[in-house]
N, CA, C and O atoms as a Tinker XYZ file with bonds, in Angstrom:
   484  protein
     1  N      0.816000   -1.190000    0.000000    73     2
     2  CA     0.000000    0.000000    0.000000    64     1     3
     3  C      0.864000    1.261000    0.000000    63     2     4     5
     4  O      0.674000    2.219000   -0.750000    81     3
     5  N      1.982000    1.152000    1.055000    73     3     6
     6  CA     3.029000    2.561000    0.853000    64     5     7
     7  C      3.592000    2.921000   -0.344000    63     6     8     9
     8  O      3.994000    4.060000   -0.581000    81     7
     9  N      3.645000    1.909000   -1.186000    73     7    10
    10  CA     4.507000    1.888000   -2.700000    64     9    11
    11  C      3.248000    2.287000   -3.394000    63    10    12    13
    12  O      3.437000    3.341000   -4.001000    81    11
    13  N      1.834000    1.760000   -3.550000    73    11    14
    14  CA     1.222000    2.814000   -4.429000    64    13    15
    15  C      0.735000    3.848000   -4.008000    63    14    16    17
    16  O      0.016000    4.499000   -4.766000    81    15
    17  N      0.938000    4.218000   -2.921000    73    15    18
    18  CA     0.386000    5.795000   -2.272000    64    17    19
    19  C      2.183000    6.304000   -2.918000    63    18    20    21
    20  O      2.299000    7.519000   -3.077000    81    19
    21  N      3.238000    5.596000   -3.198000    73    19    22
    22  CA     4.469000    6.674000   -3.588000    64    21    23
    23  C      3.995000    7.009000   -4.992000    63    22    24    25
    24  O      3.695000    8.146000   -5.354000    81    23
    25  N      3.945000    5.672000   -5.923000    73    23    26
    26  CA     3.551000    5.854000   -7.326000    64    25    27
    27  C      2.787000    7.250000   -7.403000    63    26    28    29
    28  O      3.098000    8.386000   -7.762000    81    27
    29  N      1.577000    6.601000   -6.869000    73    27    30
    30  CA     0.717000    7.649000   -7.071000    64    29    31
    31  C      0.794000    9.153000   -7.344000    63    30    32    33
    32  O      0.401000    9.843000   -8.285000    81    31
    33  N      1.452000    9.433000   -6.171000    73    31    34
    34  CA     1.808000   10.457000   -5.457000    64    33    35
    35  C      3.203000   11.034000   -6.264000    63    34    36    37
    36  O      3.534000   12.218000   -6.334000    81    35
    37  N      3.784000   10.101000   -6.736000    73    35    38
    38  CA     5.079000   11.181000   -8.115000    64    37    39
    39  C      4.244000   11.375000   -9.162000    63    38    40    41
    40  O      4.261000   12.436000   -9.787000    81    39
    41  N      3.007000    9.864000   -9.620000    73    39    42
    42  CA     2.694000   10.218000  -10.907000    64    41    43
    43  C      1.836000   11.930000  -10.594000    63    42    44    45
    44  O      2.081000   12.645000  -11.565000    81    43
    45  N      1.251000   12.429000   -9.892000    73    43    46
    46  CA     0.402000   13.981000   -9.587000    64    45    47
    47  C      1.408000   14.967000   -9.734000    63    46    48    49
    48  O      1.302000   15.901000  -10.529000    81    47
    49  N      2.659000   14.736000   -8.779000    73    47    50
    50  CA     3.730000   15.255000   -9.025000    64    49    51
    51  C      4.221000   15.590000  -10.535000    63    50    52    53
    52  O      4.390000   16.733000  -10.960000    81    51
    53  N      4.414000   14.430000  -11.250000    73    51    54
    54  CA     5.146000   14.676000  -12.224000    64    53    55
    55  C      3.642000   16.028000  -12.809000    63    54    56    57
    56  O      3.833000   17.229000  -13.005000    81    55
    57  N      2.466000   15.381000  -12.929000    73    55    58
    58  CA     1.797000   15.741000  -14.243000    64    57    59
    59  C      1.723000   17.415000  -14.029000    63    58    60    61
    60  O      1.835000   18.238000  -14.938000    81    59
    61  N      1.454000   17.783000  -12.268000    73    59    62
    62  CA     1.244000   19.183000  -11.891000    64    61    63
    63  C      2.426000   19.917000  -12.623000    63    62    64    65
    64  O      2.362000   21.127000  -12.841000    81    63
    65  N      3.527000   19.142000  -13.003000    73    63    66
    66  CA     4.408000   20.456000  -13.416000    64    65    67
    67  C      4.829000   20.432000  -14.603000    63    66    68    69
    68  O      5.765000   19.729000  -14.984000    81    67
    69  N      4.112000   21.275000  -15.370000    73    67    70
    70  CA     3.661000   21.415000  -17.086000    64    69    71
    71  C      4.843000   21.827000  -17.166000    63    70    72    73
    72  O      5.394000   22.319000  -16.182000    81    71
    73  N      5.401000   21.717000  -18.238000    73    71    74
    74  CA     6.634000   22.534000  -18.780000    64    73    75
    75  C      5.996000   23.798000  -19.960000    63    74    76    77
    76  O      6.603000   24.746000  -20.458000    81    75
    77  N      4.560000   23.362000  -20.146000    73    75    78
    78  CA     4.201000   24.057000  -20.843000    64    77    79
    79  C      4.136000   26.054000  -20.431000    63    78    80    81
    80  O      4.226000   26.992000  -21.223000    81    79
    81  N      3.965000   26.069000  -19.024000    73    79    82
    82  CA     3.950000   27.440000  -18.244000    64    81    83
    83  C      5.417000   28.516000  -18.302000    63    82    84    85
    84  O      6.151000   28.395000  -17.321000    81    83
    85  N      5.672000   29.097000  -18.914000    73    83    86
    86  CA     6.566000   29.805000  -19.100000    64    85    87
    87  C      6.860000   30.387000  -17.847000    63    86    88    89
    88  O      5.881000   30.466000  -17.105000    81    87
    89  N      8.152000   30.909000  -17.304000    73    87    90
    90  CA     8.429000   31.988000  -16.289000    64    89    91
    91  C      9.231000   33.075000  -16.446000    63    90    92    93
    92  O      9.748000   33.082000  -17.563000    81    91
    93  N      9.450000   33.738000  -15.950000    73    91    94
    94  CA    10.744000   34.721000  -15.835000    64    93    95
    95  C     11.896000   34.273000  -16.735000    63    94    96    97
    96  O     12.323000   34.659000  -17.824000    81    95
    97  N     12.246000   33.287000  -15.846000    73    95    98
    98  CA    13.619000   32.817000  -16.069000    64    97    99
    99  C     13.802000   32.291000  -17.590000    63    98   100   101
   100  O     14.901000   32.143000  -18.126000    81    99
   101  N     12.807000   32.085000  -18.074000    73    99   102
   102  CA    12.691000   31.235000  -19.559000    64   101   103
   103  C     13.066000   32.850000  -20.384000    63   102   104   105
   104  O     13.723000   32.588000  -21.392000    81   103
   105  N     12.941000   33.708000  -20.308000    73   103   106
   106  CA    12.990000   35.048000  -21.115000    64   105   107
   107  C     14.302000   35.758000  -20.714000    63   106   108   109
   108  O     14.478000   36.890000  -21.166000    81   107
   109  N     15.207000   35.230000  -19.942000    73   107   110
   110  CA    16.347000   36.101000  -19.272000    64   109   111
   111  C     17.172000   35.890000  -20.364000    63   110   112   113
   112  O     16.878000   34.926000  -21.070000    81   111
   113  N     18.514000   36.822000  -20.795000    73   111   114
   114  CA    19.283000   36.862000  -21.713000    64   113   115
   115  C     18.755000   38.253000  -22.895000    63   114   116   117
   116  O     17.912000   39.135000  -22.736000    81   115
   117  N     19.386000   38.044000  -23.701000    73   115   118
   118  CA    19.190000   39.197000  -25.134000    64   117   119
   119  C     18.719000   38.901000  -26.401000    63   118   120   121
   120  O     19.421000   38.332000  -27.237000    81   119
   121  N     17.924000   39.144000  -26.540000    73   119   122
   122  CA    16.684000   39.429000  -27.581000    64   121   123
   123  C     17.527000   40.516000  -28.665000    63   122   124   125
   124  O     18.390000   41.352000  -28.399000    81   123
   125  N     16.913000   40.147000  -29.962000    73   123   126
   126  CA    17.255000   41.157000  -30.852000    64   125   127
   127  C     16.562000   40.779000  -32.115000    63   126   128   129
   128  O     16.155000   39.656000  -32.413000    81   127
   129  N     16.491000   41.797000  -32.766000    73   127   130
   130  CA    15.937000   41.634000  -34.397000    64   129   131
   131  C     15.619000   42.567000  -34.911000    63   130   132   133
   132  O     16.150000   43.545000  -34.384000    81   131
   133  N     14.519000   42.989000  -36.323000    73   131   134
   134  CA    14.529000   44.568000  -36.616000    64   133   135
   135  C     12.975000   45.073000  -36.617000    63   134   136   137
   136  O     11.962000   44.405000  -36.409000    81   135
   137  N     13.107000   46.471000  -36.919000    73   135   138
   138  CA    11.781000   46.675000  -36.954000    64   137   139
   139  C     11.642000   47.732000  -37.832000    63   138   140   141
   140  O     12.633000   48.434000  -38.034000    81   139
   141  N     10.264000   48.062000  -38.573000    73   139   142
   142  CA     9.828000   48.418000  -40.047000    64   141   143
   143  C      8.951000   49.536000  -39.373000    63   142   144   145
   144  O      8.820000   49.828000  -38.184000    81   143
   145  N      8.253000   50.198000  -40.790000    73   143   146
   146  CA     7.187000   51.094000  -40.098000    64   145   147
   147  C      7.693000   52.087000  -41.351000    63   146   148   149
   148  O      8.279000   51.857000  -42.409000    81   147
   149  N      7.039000   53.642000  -40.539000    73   147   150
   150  CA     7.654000   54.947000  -40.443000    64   149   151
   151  C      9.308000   54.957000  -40.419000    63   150   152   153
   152  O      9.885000   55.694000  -41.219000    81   151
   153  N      9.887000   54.339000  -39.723000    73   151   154
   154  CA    11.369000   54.272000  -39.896000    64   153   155
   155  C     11.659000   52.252000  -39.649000    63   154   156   157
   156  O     10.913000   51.331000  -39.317000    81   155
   157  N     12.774000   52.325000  -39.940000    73   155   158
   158  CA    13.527000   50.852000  -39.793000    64   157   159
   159  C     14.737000   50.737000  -39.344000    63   158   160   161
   160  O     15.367000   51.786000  -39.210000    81   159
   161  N     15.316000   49.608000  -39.032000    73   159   162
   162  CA    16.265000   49.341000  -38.126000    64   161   163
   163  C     16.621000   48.122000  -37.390000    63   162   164   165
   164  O     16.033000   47.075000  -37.661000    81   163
   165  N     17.540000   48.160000  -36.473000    73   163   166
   166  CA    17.503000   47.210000  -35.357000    64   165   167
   167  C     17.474000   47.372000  -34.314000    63   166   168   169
   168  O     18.202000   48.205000  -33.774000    81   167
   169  N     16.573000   46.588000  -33.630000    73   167   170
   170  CA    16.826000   46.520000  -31.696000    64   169   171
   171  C     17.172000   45.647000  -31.200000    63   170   172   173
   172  O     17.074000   44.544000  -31.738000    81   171
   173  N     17.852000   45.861000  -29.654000    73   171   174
   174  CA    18.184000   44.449000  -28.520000    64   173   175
   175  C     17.599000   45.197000  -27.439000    63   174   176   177
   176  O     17.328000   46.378000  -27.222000    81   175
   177  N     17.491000   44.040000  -26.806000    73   175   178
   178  CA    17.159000   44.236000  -25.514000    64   177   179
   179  C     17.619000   43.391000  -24.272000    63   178   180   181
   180  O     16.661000   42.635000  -24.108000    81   179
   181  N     18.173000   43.215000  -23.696000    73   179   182
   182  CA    18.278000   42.462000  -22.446000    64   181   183
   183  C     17.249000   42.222000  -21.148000    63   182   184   185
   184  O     16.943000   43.151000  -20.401000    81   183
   185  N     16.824000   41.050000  -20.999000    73   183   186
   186  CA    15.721000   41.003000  -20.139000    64   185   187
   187  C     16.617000   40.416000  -18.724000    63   186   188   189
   188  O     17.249000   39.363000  -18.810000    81   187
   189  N     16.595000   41.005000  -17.782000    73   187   190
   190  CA    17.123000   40.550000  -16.398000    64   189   191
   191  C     15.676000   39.775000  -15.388000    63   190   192   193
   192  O     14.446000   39.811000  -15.439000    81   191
   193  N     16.907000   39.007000  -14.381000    73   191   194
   194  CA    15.842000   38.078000  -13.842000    64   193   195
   195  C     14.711000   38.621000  -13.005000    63   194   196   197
   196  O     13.852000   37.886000  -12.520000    81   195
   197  N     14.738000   40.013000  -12.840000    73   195   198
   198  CA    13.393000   40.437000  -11.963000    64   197   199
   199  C     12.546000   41.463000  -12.724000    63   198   200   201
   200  O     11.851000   42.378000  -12.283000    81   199
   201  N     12.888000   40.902000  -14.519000    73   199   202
   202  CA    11.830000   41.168000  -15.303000    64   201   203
   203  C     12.085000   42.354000  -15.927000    63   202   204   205
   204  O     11.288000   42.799000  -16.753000    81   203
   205  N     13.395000   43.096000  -15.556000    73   203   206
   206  CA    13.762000   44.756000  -15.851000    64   205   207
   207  C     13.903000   44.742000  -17.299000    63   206   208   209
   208  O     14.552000   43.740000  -17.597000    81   207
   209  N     13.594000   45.389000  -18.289000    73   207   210
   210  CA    14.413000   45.243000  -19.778000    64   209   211
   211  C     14.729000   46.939000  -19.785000    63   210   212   213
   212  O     14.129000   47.976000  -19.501000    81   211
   213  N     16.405000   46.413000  -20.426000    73   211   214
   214  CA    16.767000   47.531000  -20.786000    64   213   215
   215  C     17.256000   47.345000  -22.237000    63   214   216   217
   216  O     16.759000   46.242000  -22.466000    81   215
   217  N     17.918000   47.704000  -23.396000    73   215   218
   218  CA    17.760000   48.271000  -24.913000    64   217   219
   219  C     18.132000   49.018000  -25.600000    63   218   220   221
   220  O     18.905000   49.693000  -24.921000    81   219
   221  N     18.106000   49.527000  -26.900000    73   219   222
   222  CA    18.420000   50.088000  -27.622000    64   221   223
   223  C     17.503000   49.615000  -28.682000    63   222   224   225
   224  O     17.152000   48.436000  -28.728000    81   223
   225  N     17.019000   50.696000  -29.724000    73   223   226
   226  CA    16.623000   50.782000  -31.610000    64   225   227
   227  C     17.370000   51.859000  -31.818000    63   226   228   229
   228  O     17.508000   52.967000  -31.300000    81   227
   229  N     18.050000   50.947000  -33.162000    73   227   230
   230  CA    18.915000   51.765000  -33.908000    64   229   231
   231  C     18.301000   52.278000  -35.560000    63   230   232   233
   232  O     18.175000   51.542000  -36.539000    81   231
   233  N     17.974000   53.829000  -35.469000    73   231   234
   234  CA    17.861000   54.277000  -36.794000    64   233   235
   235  C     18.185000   53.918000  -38.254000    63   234   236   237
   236  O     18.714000   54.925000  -38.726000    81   235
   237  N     18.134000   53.199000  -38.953000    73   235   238
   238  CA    19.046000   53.633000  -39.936000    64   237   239
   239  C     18.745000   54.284000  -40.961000    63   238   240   241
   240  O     19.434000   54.474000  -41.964000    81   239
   241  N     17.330000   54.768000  -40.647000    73   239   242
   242  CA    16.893000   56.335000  -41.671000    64   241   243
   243  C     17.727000   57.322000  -40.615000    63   242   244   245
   244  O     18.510000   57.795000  -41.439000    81   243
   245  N     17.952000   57.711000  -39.839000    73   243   246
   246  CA    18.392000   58.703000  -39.303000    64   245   247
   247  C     19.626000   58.210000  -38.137000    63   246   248   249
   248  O     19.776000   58.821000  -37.079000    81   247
   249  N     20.385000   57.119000  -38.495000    73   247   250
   250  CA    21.266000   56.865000  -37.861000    64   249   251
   251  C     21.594000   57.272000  -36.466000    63   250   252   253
   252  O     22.693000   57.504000  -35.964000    81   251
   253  N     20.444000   57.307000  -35.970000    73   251   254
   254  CA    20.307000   57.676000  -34.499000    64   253   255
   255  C     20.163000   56.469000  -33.386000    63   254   256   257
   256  O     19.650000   55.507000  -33.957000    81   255
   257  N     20.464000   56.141000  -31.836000    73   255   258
   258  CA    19.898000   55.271000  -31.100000    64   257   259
   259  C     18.846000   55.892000  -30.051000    63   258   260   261
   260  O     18.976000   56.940000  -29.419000    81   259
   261  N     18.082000   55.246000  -30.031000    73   259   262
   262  CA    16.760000   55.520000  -28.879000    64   261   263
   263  C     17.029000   54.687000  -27.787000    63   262   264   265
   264  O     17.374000   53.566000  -28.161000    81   263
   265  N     16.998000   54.815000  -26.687000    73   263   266
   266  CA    16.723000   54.033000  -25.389000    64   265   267
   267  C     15.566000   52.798000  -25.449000    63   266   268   269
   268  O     14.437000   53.085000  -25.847000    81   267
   269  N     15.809000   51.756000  -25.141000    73   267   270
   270  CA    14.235000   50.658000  -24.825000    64   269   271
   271  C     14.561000   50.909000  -23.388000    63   270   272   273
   272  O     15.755000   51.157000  -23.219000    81   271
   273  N     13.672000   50.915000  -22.080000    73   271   274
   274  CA    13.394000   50.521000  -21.102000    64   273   275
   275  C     12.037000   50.333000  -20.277000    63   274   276   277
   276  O     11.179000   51.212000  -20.359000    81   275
   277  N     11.814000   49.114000  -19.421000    73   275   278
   278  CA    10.684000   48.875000  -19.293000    64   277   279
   279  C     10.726000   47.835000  -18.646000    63   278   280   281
   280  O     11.760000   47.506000  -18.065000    81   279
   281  N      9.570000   47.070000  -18.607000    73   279   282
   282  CA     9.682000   45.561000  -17.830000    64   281   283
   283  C      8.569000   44.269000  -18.919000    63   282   284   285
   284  O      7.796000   44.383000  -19.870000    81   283
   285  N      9.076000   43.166000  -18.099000    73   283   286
   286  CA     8.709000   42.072000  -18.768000    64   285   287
   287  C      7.869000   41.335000  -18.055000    63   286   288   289
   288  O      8.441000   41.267000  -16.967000    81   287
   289  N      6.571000   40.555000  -17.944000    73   287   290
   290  CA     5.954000   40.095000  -17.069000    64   289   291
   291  C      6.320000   38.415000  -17.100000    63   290   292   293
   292  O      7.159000   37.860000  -17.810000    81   291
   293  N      5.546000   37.896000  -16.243000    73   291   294
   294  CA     6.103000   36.180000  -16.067000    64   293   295
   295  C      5.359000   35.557000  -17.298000    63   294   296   297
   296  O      5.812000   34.423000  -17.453000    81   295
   297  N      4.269000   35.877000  -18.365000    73   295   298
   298  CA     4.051000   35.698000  -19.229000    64   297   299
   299  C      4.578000   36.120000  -20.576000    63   298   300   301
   300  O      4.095000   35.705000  -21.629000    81   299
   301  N      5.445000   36.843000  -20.511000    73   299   302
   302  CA     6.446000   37.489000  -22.075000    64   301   303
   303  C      5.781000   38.473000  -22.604000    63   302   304   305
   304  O      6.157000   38.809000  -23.727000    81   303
   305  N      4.510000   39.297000  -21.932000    73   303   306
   306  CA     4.207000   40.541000  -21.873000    64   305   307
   307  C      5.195000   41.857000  -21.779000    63   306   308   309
   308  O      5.347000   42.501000  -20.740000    81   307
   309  N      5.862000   42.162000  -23.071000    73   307   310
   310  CA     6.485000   43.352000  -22.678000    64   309   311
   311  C      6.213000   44.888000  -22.699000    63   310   312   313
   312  O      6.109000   45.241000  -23.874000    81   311
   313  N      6.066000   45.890000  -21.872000    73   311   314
   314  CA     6.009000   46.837000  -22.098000    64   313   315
   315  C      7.237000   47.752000  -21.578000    63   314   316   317
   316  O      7.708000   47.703000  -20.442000    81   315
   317  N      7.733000   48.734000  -22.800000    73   315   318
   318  CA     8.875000   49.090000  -22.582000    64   317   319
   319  C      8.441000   50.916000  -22.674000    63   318   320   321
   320  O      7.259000   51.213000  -22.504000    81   319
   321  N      9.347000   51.897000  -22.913000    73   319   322
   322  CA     9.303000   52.788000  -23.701000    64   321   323
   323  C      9.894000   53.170000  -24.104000    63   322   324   325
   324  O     10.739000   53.105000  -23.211000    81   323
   325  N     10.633000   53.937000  -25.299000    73   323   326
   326  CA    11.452000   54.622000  -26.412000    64   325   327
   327  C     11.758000   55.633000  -25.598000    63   326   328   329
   328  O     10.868000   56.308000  -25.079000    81   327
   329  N     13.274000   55.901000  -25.353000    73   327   330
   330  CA    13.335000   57.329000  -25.066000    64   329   331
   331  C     13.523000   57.309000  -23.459000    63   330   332   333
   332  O     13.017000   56.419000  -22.776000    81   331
   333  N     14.586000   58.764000  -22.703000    73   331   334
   334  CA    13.804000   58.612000  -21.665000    64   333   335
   335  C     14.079000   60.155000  -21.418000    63   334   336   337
   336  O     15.289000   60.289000  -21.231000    81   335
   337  N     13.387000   61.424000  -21.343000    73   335   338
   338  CA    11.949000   60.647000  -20.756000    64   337   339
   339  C     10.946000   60.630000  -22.069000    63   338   340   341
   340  O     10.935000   61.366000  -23.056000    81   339
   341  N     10.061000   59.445000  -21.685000    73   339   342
   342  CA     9.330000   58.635000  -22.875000    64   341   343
   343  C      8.848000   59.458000  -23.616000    63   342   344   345
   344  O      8.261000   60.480000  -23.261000    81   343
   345  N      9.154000   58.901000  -25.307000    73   343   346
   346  CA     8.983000   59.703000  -25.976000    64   345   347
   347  C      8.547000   58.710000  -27.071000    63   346   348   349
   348  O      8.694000   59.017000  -28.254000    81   347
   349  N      7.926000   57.331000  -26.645000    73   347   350
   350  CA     7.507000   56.401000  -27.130000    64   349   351
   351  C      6.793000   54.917000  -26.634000    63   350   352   353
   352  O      6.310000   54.901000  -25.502000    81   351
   353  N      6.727000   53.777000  -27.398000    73   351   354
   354  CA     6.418000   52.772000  -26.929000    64   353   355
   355  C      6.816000   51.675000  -27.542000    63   354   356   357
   356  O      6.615000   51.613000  -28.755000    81   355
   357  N      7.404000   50.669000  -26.929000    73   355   358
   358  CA     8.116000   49.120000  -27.565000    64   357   359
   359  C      6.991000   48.385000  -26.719000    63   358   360   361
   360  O      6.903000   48.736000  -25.542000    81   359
   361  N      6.207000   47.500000  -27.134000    73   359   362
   362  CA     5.183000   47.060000  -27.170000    64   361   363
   363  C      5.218000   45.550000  -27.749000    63   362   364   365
   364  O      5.420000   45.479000  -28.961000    81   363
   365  N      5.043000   44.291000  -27.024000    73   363   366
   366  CA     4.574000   43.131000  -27.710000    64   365   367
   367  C      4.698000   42.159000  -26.691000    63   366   368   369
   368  O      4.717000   42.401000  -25.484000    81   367
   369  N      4.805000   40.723000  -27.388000    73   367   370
   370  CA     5.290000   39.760000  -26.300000    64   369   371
   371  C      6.557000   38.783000  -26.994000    63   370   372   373
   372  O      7.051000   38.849000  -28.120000    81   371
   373  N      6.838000   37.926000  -25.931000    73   371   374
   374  CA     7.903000   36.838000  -26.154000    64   373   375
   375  C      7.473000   35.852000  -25.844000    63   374   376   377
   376  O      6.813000   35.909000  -24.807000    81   375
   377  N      7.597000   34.356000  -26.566000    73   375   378
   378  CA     7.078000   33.402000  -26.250000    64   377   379
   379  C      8.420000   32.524000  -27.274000    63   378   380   381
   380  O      9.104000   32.913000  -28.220000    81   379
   381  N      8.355000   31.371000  -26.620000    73   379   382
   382  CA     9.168000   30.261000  -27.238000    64   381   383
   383  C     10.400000   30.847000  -27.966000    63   382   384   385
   384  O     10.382000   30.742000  -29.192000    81   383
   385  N     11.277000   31.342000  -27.498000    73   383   386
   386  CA    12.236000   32.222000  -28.132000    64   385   387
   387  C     11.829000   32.967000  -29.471000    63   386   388   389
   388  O     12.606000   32.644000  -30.369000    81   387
   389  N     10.956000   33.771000  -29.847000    73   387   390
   390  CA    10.879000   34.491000  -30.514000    64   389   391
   391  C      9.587000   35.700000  -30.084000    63   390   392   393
   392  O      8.862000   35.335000  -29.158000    81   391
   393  N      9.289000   37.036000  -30.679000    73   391   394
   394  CA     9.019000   38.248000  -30.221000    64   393   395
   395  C      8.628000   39.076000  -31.453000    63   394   396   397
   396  O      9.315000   39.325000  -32.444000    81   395
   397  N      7.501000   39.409000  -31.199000    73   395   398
   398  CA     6.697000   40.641000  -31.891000    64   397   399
   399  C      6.212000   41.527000  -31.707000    63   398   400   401
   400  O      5.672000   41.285000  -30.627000    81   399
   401  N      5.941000   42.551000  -31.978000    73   399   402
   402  CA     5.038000   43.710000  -31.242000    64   401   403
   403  C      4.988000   44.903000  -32.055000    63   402   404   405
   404  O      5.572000   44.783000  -33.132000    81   403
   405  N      4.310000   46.303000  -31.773000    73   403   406
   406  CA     4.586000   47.227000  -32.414000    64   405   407
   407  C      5.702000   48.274000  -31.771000    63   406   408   409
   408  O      6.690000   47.804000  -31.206000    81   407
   409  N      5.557000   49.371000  -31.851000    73   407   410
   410  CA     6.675000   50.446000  -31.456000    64   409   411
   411  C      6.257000   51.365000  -31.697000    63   410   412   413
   412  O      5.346000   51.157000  -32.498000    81   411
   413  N      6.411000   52.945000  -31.370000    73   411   414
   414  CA     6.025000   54.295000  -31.482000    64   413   415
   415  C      7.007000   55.055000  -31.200000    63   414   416   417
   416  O      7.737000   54.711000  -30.271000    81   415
   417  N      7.216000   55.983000  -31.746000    73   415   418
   418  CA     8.663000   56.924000  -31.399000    64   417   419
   419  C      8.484000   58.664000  -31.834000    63   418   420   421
   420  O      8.965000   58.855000  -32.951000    81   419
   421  N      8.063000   59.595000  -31.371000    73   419   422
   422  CA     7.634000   61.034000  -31.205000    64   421   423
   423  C      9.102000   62.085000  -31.632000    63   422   424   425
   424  O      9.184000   63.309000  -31.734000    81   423
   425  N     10.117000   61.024000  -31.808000    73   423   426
   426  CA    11.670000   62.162000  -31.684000    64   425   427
   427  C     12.142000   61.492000  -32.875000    63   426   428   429
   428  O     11.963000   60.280000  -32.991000    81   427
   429  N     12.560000   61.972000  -33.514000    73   427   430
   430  CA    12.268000   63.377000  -34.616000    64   429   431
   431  C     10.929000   63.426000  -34.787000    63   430   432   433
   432  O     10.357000   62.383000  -35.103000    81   431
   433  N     10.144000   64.692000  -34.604000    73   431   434
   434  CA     8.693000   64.701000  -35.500000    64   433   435
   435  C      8.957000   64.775000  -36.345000    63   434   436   437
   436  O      9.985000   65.384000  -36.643000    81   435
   437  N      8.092000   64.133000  -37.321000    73   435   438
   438  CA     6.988000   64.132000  -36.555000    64   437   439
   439  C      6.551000   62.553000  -36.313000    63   438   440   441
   440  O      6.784000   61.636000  -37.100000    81   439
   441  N      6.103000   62.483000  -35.487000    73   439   442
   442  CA     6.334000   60.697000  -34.508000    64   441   443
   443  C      5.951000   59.555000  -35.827000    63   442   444   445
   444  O      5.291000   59.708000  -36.854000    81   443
   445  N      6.674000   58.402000  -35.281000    73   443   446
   446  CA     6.854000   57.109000  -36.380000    64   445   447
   447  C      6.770000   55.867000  -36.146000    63   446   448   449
   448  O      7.765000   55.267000  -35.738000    81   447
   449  N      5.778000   55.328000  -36.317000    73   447   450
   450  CA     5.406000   53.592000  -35.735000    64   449   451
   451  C      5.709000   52.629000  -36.847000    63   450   452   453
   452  O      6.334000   52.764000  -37.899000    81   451
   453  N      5.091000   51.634000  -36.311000    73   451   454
   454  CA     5.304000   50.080000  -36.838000    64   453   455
   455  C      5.551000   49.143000  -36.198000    63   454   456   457
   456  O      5.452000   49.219000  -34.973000    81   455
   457  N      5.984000   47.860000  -36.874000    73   455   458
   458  CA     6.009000   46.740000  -35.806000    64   457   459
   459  C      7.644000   46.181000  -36.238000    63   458   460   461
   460  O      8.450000   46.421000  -37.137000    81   459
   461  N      7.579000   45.280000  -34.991000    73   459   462
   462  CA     9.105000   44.568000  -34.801000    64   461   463
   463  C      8.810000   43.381000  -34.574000    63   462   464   465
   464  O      7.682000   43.043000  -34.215000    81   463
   465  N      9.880000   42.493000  -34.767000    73   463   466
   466  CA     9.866000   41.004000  -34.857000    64   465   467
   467  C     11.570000   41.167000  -34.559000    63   466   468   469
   468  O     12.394000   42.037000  -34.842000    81   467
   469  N     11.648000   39.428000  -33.600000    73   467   470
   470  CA    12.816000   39.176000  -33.158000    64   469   471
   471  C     13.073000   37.778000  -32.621000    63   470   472   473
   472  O     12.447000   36.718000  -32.646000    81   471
   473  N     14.227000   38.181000  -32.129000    73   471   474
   474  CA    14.261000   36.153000  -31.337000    64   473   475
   475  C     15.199000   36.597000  -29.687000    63   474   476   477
   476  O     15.530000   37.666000  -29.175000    81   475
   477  N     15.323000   35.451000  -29.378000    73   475   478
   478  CA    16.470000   35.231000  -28.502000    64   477   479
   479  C     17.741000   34.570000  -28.792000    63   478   480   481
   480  O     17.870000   33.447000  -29.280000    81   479
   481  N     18.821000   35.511000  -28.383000    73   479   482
   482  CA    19.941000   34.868000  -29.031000    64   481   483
   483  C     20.577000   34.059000  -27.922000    63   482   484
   484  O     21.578000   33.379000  -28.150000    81   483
């Protein structure tokens, strides 16, 4: 009886812990790829383990860099902003090593959106 109350009792074990649930820790490291719109370019970002992201988009209509900073939730919800002080928005999520979203940026007017796509490197 003690041996199938153990069985038992790993098989609940095992099943309660999905690998399917993403966390924090699954998104830590640097992200990068480009993004289109009003202007184009590339961004990175670094996501730290208590969710902080910090960044860069780089111009290459106007060969300029913008700031990303912002945070990341335990679901790959990111909200960041362009600029500081904000003078925009980096916007999307991360899931299974890769990342989409849109972006907004007010500096140079007159302000310039679109979306971005990326991975984890």
């Amino acid at each position: 009886m003690k041996k199938l109350f153990l069985l038992f009792f790993a098989a609940l074990f095992l099943l309660s812990c999905s690998s399917d649930e993403d966390t924090i820790y699954d998104y830590i490291g640097t992200w990068s790829g480009t993004y289109e719109g009003s202007d184009k370019g590339v961004w990175n970002i670094v996501v730290a383990s208590d969710g902080k992201v910090t960044g860069t988009m780089h111009s290459e209509v106007n060969e300029e860099n913008y700031s990303i900073s912002g945070r990341l939730s335990d679901s790959g919800e990111l909200n960041a902003v362009v600029g500081l002080p904000s003078d925009g928005d980096f916007r999307g999520n991360l899931a299974d090593g890769k990342g989409s979203g849109s972006w907004t940026n007010s500096v140079p007017t007159p302000e310039r959106s679109g979306s971005w796509t990326g991975e984890k490197n």
